[in-house]
PDB file as gemmi writes it, atoms N, CA and C in Angstrom:
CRYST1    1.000    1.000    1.000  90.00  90.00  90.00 P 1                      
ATOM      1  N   UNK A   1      15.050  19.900  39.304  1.00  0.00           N  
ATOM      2  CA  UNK A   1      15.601  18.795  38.550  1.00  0.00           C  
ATOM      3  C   UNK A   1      14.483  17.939  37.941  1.00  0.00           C  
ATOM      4  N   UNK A   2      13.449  17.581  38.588  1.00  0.00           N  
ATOM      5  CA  UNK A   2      12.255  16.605  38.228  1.00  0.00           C  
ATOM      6  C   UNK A   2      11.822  17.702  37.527  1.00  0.00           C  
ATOM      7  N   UNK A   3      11.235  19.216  37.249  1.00  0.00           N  
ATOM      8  CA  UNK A   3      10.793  19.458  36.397  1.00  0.00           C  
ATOM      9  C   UNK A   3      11.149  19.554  34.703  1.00  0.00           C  
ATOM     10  N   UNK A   4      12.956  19.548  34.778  1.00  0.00           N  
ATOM     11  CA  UNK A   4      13.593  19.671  33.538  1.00  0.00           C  
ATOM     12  C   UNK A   4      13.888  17.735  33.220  1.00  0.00           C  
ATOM     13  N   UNK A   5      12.947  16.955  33.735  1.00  0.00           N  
ATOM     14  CA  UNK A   5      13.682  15.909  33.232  1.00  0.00           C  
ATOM     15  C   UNK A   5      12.064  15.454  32.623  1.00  0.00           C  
ATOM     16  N   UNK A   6      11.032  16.056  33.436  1.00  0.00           N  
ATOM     17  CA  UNK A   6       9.676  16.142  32.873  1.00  0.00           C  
ATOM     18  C   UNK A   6       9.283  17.000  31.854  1.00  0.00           C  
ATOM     19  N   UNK A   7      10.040  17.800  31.680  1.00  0.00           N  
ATOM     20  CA  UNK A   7       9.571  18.534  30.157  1.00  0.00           C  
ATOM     21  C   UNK A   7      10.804  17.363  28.773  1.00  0.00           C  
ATOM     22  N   UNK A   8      11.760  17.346  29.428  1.00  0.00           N  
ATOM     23  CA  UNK A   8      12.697  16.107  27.752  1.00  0.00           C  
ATOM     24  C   UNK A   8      11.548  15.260  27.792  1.00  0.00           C  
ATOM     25  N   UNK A   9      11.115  14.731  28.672  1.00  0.00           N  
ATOM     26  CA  UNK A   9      10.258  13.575  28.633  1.00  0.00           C  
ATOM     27  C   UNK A   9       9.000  14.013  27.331  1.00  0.00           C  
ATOM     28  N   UNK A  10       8.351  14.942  27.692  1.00  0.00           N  
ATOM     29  CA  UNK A  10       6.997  15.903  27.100  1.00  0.00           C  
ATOM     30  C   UNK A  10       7.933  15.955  25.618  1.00  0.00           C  
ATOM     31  N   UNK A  11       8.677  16.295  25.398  1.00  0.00           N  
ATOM     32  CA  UNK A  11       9.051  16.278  23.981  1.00  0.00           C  
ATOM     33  C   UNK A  11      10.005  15.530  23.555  1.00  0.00           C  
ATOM     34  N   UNK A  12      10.319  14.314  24.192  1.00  0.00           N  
ATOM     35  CA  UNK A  12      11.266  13.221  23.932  1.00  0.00           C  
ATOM     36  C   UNK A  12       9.805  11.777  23.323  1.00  0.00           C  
ATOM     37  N   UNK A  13       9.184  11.845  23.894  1.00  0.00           N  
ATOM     38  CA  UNK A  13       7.818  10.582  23.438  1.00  0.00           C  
ATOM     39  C   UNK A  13       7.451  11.566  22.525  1.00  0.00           C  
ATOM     40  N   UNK A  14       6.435  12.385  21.885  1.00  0.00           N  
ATOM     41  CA  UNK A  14       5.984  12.657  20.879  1.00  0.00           C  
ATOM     42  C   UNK A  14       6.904  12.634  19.509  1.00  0.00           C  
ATOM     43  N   UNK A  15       8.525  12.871  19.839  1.00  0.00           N  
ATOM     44  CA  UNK A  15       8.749  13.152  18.463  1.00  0.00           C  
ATOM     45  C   UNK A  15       9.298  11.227  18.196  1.00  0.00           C  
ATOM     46  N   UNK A  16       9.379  10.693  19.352  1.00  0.00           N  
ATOM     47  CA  UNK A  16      10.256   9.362  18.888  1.00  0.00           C  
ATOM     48  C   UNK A  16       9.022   8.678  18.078  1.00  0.00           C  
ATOM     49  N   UNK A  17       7.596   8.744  18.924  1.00  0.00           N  
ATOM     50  CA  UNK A  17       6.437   8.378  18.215  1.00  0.00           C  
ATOM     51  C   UNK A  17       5.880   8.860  16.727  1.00  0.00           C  
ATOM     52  N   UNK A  18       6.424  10.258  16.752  1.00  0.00           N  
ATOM     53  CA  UNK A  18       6.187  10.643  15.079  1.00  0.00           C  
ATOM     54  C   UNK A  18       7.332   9.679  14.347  1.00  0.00           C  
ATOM     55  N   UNK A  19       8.397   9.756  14.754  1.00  0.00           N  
ATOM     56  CA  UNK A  19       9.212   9.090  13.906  1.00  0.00           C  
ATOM     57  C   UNK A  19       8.858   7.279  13.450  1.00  0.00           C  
ATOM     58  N   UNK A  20       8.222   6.707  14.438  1.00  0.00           N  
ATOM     59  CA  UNK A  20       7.761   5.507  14.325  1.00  0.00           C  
ATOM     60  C   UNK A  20       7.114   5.392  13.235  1.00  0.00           C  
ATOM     61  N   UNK A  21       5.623   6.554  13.667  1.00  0.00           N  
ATOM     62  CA  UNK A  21       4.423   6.390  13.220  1.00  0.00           C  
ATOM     63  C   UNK A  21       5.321   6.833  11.565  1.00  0.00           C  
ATOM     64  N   UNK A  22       5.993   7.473  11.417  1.00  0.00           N  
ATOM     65  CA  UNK A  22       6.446   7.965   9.957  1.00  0.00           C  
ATOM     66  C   UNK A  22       6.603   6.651   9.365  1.00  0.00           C  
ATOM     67  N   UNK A  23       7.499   6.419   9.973  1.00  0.00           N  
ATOM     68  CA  UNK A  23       8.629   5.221   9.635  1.00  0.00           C  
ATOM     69  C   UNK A  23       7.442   3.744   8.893  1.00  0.00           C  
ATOM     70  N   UNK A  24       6.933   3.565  10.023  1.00  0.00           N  
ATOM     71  CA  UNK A  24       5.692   2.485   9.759  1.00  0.00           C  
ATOM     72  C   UNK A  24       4.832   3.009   8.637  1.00  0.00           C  
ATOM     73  N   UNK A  25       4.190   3.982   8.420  1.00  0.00           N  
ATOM     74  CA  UNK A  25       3.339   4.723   6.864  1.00  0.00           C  
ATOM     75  C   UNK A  25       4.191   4.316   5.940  1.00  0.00           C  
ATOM     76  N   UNK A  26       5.951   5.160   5.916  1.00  0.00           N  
ATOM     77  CA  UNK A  26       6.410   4.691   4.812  1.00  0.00           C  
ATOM     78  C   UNK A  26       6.398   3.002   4.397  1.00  0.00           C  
ATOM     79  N   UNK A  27       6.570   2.229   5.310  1.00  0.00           N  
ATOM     80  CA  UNK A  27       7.098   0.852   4.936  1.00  0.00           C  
ATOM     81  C   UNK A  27       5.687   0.041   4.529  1.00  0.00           C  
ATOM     82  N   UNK A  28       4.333   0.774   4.719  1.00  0.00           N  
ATOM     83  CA  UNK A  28       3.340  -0.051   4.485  1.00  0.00           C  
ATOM     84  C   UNK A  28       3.069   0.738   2.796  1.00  0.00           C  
ATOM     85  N   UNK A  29       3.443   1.674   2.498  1.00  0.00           N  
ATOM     86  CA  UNK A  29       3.184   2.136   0.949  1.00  0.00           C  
ATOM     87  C   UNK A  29       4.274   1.772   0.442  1.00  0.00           C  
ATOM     88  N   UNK A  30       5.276   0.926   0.585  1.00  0.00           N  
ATOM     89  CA  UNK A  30       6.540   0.743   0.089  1.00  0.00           C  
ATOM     90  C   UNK A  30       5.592  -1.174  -0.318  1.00  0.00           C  
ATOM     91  N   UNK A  31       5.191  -1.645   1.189  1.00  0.00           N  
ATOM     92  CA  UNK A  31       4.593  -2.944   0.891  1.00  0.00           C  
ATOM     93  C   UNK A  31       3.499  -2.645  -0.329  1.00  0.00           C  
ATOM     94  N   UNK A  32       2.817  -1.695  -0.086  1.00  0.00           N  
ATOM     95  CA  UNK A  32       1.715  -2.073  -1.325  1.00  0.00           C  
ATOM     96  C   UNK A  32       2.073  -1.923  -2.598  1.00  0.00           C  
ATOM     97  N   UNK A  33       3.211  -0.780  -2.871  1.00  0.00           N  
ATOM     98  CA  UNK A  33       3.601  -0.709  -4.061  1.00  0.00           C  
ATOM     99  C   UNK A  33       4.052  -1.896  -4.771  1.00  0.00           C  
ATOM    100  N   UNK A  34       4.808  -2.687  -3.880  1.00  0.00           N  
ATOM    101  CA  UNK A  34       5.376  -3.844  -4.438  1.00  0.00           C  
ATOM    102  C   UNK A  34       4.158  -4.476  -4.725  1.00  0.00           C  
ATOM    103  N   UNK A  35       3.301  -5.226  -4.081  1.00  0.00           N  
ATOM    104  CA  UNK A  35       2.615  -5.776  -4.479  1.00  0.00           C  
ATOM    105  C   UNK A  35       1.475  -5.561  -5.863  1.00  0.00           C  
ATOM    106  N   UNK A  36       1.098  -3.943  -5.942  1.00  0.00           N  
ATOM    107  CA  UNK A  36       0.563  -3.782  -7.097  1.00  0.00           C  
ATOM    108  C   UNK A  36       1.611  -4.141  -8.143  1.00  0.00           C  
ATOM    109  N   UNK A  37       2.771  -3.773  -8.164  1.00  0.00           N  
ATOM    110  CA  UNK A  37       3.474  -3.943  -9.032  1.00  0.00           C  
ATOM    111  C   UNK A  37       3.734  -5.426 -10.150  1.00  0.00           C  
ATOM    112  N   UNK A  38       3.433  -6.142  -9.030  1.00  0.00           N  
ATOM    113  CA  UNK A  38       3.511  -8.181  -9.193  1.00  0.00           C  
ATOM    114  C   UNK A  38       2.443  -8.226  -9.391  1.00  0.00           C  
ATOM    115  N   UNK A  39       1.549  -7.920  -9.517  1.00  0.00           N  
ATOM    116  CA  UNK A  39       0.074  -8.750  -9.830  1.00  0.00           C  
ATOM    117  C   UNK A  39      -0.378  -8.080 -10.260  1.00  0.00           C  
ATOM    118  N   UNK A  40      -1.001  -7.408 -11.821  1.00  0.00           N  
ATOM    119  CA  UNK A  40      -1.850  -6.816 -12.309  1.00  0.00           C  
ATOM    120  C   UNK A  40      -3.003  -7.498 -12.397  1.00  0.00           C  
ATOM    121  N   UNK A  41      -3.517  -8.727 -12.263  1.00  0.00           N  
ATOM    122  CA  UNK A  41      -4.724  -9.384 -11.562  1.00  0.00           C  
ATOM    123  C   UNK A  41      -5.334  -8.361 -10.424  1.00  0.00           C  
ATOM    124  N   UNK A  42      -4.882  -8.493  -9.494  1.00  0.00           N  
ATOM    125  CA  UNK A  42      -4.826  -8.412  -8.321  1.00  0.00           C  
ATOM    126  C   UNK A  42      -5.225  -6.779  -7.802  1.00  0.00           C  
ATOM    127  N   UNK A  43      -4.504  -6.080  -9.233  1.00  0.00           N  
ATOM    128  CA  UNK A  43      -5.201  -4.595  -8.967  1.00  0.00           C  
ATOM    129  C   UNK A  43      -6.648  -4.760  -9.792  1.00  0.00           C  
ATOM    130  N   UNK A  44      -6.620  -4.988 -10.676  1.00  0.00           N  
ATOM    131  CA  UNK A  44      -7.929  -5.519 -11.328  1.00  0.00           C  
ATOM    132  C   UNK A  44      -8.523  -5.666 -10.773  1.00  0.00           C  
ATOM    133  N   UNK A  45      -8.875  -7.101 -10.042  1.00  0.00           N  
ATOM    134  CA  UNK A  45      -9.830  -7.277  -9.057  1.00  0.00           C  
ATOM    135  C   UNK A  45     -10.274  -6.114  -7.790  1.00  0.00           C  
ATOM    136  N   UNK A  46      -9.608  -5.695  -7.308  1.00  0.00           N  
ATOM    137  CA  UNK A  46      -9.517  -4.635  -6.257  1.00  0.00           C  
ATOM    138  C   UNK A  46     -10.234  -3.293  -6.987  1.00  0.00           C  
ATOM    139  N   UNK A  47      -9.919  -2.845  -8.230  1.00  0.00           N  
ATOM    140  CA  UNK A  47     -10.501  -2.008  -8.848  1.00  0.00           C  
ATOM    141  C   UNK A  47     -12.178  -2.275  -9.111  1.00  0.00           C  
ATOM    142  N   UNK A  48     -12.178  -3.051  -9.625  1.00  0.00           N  
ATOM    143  CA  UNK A  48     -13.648  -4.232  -9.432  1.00  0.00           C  
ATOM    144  C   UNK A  48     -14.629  -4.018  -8.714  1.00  0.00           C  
ATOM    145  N   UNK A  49     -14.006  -4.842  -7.160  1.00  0.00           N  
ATOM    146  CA  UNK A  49     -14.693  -4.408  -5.850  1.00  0.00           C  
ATOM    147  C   UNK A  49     -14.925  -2.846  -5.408  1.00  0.00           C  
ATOM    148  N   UNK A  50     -14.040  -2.328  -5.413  1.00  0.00           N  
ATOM    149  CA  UNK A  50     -14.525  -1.186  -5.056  1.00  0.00           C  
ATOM    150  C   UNK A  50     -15.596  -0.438  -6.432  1.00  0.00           C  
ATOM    151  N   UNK A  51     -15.888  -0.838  -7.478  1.00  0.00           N  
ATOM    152  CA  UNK A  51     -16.837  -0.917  -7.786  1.00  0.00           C  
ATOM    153  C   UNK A  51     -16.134   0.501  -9.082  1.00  0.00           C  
ATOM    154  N   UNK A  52     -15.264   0.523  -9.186  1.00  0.00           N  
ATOM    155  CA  UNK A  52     -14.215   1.576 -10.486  1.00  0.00           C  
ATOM    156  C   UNK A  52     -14.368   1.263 -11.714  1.00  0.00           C  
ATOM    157  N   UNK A  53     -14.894  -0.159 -12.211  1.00  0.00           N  
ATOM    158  CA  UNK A  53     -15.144  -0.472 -13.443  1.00  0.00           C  
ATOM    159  C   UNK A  53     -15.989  -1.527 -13.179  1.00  0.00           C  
ATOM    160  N   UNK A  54     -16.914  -1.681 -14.356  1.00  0.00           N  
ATOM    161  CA  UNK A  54     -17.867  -2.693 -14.202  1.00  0.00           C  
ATOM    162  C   UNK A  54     -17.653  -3.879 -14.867  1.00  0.00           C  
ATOM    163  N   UNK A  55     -18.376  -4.653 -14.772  1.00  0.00           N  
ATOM    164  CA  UNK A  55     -17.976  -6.106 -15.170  1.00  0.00           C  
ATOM    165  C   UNK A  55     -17.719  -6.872 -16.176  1.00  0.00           C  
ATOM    166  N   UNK A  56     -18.309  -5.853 -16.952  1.00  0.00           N  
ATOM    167  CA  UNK A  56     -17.943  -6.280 -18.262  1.00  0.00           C  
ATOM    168  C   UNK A  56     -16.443  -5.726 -18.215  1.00  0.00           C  
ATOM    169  N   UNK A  57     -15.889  -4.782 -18.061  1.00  0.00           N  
ATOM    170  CA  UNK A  57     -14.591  -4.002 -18.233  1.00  0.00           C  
ATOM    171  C   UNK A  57     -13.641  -5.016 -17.503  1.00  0.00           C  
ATOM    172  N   UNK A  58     -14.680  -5.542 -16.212  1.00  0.00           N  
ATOM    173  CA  UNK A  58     -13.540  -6.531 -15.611  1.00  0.00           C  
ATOM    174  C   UNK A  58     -13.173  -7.008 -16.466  1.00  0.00           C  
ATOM    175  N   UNK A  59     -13.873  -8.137 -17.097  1.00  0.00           N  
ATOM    176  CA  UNK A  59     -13.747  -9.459 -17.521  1.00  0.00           C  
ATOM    177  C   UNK A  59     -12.944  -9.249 -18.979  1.00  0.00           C  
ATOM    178  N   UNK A  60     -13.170  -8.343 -19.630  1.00  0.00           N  
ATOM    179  CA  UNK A  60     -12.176  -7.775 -20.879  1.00  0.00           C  
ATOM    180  C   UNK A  60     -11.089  -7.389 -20.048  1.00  0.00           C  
ATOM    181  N   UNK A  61     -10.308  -6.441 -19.232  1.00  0.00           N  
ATOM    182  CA  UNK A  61      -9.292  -6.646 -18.867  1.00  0.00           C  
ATOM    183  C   UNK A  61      -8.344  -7.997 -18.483  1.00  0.00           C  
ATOM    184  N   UNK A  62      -9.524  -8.866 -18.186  1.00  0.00           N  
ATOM    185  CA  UNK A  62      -8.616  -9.885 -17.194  1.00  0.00           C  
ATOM    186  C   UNK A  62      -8.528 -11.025 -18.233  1.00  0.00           C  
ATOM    187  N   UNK A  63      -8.726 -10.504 -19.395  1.00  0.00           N  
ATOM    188  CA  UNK A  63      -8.957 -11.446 -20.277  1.00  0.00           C  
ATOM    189  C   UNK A  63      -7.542 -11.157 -21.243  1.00  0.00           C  
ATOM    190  N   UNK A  64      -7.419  -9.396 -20.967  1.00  0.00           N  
ATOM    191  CA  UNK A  64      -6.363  -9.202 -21.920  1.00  0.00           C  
ATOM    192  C   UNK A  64      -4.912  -9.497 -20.954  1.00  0.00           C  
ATOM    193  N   UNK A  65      -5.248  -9.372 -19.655  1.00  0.00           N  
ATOM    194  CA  UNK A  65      -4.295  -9.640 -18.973  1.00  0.00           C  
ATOM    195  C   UNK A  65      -3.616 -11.147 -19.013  1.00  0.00           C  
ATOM    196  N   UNK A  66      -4.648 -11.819 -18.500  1.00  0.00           N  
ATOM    197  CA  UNK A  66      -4.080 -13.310 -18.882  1.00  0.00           C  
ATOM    198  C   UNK A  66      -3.458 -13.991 -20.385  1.00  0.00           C  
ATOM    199  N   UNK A  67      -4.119 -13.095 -21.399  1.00  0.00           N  
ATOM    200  CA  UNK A  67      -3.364 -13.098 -22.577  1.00  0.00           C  
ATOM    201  C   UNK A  67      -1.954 -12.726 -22.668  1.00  0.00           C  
ATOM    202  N   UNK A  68      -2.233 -11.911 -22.153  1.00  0.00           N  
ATOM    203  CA  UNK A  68      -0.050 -11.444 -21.862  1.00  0.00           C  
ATOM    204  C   UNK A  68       0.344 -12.193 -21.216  1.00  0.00           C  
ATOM    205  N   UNK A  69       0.153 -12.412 -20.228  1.00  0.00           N  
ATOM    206  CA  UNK A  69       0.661 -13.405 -19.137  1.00  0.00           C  
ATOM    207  C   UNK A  69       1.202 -14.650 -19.787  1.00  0.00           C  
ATOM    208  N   UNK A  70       0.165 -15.145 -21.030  1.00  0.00           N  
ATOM    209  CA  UNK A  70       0.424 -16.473 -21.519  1.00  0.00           C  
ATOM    210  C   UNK A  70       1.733 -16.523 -23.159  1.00  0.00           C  
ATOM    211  N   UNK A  71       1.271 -14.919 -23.502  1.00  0.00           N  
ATOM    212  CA  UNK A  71       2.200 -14.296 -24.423  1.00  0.00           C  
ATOM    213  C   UNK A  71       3.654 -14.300 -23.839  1.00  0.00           C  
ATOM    214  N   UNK A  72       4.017 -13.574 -22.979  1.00  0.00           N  
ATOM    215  CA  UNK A  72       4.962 -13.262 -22.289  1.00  0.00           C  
ATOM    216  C   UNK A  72       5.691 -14.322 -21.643  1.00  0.00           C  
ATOM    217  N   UNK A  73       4.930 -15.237 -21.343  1.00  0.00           N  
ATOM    218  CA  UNK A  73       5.361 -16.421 -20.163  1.00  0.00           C  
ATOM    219  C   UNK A  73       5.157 -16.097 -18.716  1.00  0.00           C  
ATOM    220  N   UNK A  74       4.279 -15.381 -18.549  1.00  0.00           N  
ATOM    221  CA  UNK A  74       4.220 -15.063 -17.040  1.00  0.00           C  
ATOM    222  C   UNK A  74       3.350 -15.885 -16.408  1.00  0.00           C  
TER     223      UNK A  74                                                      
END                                                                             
């Protein structure tokens, strides 16, 4: 009896934990999406830092960005 309640166990925690660990991945790329989505600043800058465009490219993007922003009403 203790050995068949020790093997559900052996494959009752790994899959509830995959399902977590799934569950939690999806909801943190669900958070970032949103957020790139609202702030094109915000990817800008981040693109920036990690060093993807240089500074001049920054500063012309964020220049055309805030132009819309002020076009648009945002």
């Amino acid at each position: 009896m203790m050995f068949g309640g020790g093997m559900l166990l052996a494959w009752l925690i790994p899959i509830v934990g995959g399902y977590f660990l799934i569950r939690y991945l999806v909801d943190q790329n669900k958070a970032q999406s949103r957020t790139d989505q609202a702030d094109p600043l915000t990817i800008l800058q981040r693109r920036y830092a990690t060093g993807e465009i240089t500074q001049q490219e920054f500063n012309e993007r964020k220049k055309d960005i805030l132009n819309a922003q002020t076009f648009f009403g945002g």
